[in-house]
N, CA, C and O atoms as a CHARMM CRD file, in Angstrom:
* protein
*
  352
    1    1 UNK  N      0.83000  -1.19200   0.00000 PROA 1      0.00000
    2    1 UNK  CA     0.00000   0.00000   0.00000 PROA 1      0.00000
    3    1 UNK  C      0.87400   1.25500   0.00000 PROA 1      0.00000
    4    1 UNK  O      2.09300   1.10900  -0.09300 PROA 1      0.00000
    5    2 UNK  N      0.46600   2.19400   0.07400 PROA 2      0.00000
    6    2 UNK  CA     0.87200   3.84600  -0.23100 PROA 2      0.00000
    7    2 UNK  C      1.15800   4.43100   1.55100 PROA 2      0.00000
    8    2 UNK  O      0.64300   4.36600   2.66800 PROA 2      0.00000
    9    3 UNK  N      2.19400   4.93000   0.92400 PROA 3      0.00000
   10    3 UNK  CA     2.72000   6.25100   2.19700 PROA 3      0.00000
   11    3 UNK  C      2.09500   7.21700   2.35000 PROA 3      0.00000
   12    3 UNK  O      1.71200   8.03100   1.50900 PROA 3      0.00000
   13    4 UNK  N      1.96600   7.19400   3.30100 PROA 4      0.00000
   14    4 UNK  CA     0.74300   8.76800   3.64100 PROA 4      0.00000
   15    4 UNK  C      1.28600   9.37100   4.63700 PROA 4      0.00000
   16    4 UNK  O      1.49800   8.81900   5.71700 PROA 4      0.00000
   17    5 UNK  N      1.57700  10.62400   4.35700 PROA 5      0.00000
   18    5 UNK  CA     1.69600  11.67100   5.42800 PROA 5      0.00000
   19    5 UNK  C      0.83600  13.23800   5.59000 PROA 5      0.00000
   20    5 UNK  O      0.76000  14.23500   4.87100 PROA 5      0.00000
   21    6 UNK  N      0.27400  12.86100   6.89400 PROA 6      0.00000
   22    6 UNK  CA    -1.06900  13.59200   7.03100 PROA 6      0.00000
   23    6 UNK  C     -0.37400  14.86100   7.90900 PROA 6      0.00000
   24    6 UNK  O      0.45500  14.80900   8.81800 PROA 6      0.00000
   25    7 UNK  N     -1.04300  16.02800   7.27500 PROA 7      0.00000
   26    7 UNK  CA    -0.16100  17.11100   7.86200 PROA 7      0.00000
   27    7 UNK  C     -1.58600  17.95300   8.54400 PROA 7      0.00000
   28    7 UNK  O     -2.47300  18.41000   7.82400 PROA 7      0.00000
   29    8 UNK  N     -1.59200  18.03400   9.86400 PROA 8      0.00000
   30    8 UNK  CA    -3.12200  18.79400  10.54700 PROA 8      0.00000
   31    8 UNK  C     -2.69800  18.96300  11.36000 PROA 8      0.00000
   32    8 UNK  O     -2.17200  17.99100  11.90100 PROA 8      0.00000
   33    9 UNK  N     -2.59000  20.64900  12.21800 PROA 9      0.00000
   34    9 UNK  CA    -2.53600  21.00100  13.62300 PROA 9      0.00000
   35    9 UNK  C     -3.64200  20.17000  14.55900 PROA 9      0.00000
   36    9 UNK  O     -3.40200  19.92100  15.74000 PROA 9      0.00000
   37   10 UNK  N     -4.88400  19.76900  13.89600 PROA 10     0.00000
   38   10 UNK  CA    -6.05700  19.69700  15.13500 PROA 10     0.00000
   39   10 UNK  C     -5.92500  18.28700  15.24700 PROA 10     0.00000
   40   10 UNK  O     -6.03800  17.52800  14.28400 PROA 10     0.00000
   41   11 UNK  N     -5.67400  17.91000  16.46400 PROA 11     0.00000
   42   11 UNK  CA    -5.06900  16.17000  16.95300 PROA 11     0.00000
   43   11 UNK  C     -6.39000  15.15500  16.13200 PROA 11     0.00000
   44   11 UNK  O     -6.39200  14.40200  15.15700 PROA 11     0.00000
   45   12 UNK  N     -7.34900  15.58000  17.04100 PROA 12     0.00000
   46   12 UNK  CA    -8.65900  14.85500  16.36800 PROA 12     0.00000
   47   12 UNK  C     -8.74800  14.36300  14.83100 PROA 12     0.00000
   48   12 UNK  O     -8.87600  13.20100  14.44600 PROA 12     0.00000
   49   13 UNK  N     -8.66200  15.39100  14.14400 PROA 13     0.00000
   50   13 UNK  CA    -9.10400  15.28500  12.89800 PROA 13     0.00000
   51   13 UNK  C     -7.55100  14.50200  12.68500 PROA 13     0.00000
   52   13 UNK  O     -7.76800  13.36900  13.11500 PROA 13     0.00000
   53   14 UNK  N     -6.56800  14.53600  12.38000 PROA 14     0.00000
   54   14 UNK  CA    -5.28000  13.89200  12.42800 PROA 14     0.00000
   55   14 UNK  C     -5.79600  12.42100  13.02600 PROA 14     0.00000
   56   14 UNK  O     -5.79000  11.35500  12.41000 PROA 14     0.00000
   57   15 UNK  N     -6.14800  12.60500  14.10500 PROA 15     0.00000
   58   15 UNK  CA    -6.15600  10.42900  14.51400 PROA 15     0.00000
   59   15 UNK  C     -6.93300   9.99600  13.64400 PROA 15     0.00000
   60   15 UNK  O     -6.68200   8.88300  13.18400 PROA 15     0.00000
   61   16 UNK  N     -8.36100  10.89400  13.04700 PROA 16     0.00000
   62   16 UNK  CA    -9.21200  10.20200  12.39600 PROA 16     0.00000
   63   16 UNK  C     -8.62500   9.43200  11.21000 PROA 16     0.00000
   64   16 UNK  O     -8.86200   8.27800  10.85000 PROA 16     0.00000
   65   17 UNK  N     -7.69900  10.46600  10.62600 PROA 17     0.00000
   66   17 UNK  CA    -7.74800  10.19600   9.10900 PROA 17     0.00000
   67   17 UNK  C     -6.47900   9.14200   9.32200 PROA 17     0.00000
   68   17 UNK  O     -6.36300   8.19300   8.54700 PROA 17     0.00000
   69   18 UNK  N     -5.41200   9.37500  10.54200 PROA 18     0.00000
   70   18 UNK  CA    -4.91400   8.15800  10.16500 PROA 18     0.00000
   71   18 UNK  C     -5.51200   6.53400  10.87400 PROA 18     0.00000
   72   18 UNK  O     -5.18100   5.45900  10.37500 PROA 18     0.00000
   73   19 UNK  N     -6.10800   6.61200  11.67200 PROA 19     0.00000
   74   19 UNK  CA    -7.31200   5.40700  11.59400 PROA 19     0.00000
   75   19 UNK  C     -7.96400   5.01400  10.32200 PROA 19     0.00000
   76   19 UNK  O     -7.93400   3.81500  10.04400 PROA 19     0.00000
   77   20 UNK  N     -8.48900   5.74700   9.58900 PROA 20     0.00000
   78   20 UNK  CA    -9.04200   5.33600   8.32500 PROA 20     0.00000
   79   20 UNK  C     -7.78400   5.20200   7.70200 PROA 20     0.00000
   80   20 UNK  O     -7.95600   4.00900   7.44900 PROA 20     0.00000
   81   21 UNK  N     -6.86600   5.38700   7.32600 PROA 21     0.00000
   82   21 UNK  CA    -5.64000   5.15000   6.04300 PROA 21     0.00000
   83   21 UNK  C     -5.81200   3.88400   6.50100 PROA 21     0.00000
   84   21 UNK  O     -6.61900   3.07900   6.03600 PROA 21     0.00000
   85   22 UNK  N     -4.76200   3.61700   7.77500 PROA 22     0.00000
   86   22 UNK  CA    -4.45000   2.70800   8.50200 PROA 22     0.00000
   87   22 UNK  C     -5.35700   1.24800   8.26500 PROA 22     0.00000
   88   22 UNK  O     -4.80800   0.24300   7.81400 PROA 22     0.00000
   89   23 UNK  N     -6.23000   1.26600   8.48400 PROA 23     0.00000
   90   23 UNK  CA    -7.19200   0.30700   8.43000 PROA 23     0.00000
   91   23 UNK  C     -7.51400  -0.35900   6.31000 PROA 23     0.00000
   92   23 UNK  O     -7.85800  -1.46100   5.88400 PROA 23     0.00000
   93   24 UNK  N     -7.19000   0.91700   5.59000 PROA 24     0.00000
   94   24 UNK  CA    -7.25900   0.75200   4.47800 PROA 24     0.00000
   95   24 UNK  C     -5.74700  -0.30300   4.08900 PROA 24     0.00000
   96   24 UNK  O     -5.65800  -0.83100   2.98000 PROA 24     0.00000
   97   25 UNK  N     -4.93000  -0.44200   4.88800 PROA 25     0.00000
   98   25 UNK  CA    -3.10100  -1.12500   4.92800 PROA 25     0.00000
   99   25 UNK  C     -2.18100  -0.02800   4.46600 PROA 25     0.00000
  100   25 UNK  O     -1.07900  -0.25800   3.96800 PROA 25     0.00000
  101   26 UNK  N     -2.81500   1.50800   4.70200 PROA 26     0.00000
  102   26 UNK  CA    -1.37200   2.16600   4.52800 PROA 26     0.00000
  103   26 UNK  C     -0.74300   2.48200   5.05400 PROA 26     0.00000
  104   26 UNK  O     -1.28800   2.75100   6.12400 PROA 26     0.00000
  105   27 UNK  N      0.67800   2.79300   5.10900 PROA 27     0.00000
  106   27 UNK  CA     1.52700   3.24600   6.19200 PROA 27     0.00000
  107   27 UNK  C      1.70300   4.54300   6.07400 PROA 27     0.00000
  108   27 UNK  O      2.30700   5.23000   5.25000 PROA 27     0.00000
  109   28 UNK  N      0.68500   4.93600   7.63500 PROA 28     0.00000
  110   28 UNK  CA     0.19600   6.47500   7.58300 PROA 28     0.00000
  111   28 UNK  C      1.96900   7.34300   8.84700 PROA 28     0.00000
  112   28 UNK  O      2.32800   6.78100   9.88200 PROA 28     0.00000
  113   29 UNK  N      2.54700   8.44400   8.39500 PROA 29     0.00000
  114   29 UNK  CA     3.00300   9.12800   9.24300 PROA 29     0.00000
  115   29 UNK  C      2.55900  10.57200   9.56400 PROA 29     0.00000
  116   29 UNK  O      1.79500  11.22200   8.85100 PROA 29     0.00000
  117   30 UNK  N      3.08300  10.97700  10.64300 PROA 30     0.00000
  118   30 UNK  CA     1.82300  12.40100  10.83900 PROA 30     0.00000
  119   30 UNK  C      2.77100  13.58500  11.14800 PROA 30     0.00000
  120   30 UNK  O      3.90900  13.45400  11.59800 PROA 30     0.00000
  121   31 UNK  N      2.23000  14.62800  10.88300 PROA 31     0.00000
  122   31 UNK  CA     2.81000  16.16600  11.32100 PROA 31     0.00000
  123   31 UNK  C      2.06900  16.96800  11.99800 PROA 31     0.00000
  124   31 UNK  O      0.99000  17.25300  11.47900 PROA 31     0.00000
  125   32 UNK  N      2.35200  17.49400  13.15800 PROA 32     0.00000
  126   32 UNK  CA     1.48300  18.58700  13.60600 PROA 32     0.00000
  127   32 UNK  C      1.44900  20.18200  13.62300 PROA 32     0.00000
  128   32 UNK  O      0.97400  21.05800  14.34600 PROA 32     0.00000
  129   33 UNK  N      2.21200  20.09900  12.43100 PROA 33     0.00000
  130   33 UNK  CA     2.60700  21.37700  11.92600 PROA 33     0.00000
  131   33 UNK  C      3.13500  21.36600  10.82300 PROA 33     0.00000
  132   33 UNK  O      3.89500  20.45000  10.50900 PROA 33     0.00000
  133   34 UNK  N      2.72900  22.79400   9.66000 PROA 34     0.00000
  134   34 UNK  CA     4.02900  22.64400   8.60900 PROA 34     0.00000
  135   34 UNK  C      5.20800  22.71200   8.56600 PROA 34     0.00000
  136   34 UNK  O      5.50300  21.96500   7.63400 PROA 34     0.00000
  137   35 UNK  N      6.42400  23.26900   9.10700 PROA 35     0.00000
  138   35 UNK  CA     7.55500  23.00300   9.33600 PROA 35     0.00000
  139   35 UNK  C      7.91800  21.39200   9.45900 PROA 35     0.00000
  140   35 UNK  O      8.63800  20.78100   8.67000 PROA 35     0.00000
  141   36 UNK  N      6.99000  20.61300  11.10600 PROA 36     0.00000
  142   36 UNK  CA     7.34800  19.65900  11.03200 PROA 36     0.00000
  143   36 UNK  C      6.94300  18.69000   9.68700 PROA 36     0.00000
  144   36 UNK  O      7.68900  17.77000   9.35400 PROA 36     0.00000
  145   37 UNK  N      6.14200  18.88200   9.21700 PROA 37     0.00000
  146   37 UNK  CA     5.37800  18.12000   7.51900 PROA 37     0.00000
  147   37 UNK  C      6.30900  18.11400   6.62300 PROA 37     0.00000
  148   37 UNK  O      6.54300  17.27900   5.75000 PROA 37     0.00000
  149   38 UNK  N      7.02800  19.45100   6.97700 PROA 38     0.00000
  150   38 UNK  CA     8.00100  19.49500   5.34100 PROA 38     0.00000
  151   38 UNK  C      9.34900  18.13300   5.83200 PROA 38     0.00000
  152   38 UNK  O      9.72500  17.21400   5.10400 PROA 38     0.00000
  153   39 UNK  N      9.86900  18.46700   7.40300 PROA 39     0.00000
  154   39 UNK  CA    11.16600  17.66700   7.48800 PROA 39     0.00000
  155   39 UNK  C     10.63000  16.04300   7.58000 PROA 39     0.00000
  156   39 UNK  O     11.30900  15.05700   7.29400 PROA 39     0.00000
  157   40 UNK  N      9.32100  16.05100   8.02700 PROA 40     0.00000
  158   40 UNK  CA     8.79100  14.48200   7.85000 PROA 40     0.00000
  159   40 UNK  C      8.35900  13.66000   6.65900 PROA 40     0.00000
  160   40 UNK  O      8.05000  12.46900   6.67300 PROA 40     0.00000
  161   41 UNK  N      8.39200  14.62700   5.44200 PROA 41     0.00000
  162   41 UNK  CA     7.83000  14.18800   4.20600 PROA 41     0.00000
  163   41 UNK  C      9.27100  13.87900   3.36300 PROA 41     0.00000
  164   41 UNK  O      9.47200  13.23200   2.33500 PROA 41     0.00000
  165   42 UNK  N     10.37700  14.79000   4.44900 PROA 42     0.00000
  166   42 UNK  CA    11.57400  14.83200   3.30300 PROA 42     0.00000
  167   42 UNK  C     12.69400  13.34500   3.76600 PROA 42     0.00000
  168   42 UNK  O     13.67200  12.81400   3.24000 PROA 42     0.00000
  169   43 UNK  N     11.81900  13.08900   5.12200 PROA 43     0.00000
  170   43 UNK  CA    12.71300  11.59400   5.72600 PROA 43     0.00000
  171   43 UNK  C     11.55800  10.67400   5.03500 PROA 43     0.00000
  172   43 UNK  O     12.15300   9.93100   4.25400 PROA 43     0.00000
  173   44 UNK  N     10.26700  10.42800   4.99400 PROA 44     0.00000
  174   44 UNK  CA     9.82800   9.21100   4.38100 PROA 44     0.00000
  175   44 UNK  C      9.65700   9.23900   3.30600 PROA 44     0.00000
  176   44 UNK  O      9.51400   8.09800   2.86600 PROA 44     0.00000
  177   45 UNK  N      9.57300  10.13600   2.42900 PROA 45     0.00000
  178   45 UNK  CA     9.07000  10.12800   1.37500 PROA 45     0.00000
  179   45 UNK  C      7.64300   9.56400   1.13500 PROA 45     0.00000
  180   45 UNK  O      7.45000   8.35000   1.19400 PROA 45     0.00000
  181   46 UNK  N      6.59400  10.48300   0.85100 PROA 46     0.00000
  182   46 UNK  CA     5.42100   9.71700   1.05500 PROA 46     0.00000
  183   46 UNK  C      4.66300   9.63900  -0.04400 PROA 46     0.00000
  184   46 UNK  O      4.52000  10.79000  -0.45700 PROA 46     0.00000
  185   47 UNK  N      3.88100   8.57600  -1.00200 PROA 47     0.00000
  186   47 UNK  CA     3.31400   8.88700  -2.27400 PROA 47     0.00000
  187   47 UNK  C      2.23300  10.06900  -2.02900 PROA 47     0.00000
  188   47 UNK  O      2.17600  11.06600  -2.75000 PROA 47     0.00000
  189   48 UNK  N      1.47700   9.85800  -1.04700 PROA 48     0.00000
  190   48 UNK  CA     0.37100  10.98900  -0.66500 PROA 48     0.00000
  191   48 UNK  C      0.51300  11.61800   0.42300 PROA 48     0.00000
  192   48 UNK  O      0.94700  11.00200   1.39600 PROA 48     0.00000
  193   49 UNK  N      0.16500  13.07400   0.53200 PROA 49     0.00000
  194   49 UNK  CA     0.40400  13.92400   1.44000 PROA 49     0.00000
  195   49 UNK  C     -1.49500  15.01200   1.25500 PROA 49     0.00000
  196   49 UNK  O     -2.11900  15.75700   0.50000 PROA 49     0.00000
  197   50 UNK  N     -1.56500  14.30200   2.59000 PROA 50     0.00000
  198   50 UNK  CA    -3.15900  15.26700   3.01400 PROA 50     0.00000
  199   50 UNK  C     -2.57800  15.92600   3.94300 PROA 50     0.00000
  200   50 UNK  O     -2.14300  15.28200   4.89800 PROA 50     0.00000
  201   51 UNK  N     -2.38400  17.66600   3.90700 PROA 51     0.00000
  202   51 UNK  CA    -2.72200  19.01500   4.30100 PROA 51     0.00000
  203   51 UNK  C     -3.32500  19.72600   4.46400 PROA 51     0.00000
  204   51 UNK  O     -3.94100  20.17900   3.49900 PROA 51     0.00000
  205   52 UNK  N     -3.52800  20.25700   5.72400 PROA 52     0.00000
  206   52 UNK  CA    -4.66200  21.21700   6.35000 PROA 52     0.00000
  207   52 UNK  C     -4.01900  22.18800   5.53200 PROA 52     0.00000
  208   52 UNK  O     -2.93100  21.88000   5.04700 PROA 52     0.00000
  209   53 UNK  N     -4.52100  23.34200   5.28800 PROA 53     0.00000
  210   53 UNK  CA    -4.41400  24.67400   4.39700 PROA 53     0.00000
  211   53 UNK  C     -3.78600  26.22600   5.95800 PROA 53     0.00000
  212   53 UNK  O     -3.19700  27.28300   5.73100 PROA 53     0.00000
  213   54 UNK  N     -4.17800  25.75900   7.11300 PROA 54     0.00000
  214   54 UNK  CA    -4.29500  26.84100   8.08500 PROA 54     0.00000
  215   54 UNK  C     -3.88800  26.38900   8.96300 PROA 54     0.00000
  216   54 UNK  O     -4.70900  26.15500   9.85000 PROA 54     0.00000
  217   55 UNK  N     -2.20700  25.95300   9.26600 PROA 55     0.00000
  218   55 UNK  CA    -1.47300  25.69400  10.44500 PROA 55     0.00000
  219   55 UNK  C     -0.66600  26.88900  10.77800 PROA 55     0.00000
  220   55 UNK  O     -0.60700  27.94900  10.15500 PROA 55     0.00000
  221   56 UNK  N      0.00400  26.50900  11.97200 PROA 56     0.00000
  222   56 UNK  CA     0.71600  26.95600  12.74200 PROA 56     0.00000
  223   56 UNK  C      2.38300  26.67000  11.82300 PROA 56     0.00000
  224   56 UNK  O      2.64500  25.66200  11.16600 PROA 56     0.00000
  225   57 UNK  N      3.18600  27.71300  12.01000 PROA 57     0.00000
  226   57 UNK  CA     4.63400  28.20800  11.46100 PROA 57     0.00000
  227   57 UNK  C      4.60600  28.01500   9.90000 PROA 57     0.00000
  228   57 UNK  O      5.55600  28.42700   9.23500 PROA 57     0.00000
  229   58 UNK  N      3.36000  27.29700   9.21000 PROA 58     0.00000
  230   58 UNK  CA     4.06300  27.70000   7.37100 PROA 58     0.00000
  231   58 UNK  C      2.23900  26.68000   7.50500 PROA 58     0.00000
  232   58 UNK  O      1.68200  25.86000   8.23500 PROA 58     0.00000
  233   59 UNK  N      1.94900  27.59800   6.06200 PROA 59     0.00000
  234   59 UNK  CA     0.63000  27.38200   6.23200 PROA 59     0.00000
  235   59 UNK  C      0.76600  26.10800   4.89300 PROA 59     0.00000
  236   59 UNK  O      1.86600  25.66700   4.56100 PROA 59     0.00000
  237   60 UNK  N     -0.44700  25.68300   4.29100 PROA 60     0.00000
  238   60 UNK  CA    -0.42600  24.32300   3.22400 PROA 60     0.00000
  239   60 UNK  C     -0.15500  25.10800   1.66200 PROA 60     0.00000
  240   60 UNK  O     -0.50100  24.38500   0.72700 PROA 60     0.00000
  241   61 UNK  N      0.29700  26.19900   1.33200 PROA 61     0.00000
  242   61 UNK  CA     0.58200  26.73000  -0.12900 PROA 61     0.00000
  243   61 UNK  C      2.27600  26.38900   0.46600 PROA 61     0.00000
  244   61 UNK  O      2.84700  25.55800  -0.24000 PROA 61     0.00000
  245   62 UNK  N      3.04000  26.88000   1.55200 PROA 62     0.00000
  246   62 UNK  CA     3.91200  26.97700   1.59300 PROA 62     0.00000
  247   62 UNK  C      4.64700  25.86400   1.68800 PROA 62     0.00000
  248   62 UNK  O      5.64500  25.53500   1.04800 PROA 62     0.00000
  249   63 UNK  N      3.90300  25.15300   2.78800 PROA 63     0.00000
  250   63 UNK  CA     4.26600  23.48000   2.96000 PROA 63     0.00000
  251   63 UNK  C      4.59800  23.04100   1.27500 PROA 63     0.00000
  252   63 UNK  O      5.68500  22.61800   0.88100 PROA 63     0.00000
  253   64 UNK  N      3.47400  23.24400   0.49100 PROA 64     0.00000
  254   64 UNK  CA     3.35800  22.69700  -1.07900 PROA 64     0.00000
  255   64 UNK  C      4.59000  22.73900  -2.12500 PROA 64     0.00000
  256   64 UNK  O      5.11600  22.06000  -3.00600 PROA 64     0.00000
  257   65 UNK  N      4.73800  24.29200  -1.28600 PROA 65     0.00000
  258   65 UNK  CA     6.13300  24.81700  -2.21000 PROA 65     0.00000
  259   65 UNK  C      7.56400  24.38100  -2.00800 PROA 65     0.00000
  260   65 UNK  O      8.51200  24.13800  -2.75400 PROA 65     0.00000
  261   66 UNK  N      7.35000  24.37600  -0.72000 PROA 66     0.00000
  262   66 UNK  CA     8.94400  23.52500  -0.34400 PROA 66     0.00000
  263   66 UNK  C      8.75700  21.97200  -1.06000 PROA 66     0.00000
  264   66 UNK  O      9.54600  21.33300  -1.75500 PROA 66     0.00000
  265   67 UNK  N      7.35600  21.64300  -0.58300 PROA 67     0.00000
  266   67 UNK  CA     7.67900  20.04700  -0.70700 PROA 67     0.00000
  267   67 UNK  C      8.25000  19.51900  -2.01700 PROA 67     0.00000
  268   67 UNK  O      8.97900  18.55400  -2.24700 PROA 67     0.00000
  269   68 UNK  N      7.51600  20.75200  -3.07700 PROA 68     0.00000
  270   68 UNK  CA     7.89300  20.53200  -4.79000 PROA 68     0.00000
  271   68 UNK  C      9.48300  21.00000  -5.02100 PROA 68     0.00000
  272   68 UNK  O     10.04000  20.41800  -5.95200 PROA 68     0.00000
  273   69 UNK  N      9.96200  21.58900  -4.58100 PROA 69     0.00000
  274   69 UNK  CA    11.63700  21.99000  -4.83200 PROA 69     0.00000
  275   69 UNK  C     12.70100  21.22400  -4.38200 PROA 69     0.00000
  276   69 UNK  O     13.88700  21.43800  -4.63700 PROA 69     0.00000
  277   70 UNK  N     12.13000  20.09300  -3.53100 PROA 70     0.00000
  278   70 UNK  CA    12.81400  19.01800  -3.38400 PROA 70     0.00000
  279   70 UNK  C     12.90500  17.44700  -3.99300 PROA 70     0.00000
  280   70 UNK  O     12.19000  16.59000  -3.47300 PROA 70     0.00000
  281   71 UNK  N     13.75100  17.11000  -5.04100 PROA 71     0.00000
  282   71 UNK  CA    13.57000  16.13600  -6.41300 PROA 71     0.00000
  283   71 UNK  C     12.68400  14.65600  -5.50600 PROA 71     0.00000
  284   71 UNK  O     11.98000  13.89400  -6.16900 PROA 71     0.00000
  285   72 UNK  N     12.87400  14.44600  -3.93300 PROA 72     0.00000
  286   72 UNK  CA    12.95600  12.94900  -3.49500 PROA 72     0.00000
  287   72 UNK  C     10.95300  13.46800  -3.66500 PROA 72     0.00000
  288   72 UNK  O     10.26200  12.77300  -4.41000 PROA 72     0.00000
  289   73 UNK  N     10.43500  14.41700  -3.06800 PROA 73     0.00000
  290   73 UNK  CA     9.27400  14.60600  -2.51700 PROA 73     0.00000
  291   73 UNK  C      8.29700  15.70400  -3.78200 PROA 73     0.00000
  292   73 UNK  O      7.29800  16.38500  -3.54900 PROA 73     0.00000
  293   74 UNK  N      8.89700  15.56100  -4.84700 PROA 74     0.00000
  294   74 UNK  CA     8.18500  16.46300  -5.75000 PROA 74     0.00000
  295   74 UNK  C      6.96800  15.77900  -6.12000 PROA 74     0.00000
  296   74 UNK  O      5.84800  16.23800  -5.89700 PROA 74     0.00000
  297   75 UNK  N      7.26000  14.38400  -6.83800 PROA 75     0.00000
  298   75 UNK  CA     5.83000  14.10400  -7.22400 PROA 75     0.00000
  299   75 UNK  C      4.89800  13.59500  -6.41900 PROA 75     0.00000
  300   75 UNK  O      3.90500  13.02300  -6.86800 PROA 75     0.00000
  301   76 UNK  N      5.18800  13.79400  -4.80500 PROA 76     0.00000
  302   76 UNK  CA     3.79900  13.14700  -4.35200 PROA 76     0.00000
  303   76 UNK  C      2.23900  13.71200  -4.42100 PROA 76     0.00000
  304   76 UNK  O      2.05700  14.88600  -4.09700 PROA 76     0.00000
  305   77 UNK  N      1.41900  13.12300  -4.72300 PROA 77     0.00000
  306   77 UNK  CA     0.35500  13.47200  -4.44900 PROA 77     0.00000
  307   77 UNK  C      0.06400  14.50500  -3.33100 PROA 77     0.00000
  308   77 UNK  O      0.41000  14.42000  -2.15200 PROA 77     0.00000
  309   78 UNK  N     -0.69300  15.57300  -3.97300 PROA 78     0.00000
  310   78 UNK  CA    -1.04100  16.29100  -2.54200 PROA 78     0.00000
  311   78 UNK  C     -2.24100  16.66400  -2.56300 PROA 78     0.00000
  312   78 UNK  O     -2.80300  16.81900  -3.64800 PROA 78     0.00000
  313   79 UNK  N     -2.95700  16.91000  -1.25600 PROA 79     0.00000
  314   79 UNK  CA    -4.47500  16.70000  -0.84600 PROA 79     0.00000
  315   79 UNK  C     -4.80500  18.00200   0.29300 PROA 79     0.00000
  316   79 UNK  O     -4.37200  17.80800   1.42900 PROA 79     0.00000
  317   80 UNK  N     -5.28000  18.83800   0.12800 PROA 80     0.00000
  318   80 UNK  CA    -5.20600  20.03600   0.91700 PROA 80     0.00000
  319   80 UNK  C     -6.81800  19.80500   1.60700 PROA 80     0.00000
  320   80 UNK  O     -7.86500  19.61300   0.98800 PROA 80     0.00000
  321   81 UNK  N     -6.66100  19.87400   2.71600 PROA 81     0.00000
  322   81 UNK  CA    -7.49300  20.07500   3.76700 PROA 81     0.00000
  323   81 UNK  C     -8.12900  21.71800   3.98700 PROA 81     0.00000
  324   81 UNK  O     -7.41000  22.70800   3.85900 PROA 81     0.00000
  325   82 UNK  N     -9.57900  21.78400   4.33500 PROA 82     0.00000
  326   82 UNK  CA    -9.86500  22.86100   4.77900 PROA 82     0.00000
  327   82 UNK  C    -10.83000  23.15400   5.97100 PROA 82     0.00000
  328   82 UNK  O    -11.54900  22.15800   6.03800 PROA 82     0.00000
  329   83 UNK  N    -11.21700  24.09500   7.00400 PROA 83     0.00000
  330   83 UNK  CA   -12.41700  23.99700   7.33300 PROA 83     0.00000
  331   83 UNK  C    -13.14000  25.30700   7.27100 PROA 83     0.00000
  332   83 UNK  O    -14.21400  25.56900   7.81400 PROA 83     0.00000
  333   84 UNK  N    -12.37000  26.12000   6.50300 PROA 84     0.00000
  334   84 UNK  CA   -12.45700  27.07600   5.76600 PROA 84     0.00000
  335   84 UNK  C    -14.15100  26.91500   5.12000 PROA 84     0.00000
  336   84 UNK  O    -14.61200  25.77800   5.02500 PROA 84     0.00000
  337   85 UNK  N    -14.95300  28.05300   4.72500 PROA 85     0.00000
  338   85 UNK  CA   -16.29700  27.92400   4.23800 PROA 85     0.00000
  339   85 UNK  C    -15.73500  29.13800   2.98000 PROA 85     0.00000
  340   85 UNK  O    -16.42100  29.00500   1.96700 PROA 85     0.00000
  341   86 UNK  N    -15.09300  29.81100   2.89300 PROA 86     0.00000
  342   86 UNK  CA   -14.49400  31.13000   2.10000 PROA 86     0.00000
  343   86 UNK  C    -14.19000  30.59500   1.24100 PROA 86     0.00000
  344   86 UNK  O    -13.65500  29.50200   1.42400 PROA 86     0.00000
  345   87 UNK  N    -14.41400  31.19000  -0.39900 PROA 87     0.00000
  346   87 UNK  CA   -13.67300  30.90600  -1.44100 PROA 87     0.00000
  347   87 UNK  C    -12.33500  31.34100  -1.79800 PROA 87     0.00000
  348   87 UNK  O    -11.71500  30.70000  -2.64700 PROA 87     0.00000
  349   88 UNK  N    -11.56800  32.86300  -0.97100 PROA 88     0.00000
  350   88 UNK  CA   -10.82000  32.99200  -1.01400 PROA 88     0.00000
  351   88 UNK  C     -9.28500  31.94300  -0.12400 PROA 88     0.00000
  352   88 UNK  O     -8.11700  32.29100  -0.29800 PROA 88     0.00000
């Protein structure tokens, strides 16, 4: 199965989704922040990466941008989280 690294400040929503990966047979790792997302995505390398959009120290455009300028972590899949209701 697929590497997943789930990047969400809010603990809750984070256990959920890696309970559901998990149970699907993937091997889920987690971040509770973007800073920590970028140095955890750049040690496992993960095919998919689900991101909250509105963390704490680098928000999910920025997380996005680092993650793509690095050749090991460019093509993973990425999945942006919101709880955002705003189109902007």
């Amino acid at each position: 199965m697929a590497k997943v690294l789930i990047i969400e400040d809010e603990k809750d929503i984070r256990a959920n989704l890696r309970r559901f990966l998990a149970l699907e047979g993937h091997e889920v790792f987690e971040a509770e922040n973007g800073r920590q997302g970028v140095d955890t995505a750049l040690a496992c390398v993960p095919d998919l990466i689900v991101c909250d959009l509105m963390m704490p120290e680098m928000d999910g455009f920025s997380v996005l941008r680092e993650i793509r300028a690095h050749p090991p972590t460019a093509r993973a899949v990425f999945c942006f989280l919101t709880a955002s209701a705003e189109k902007d």
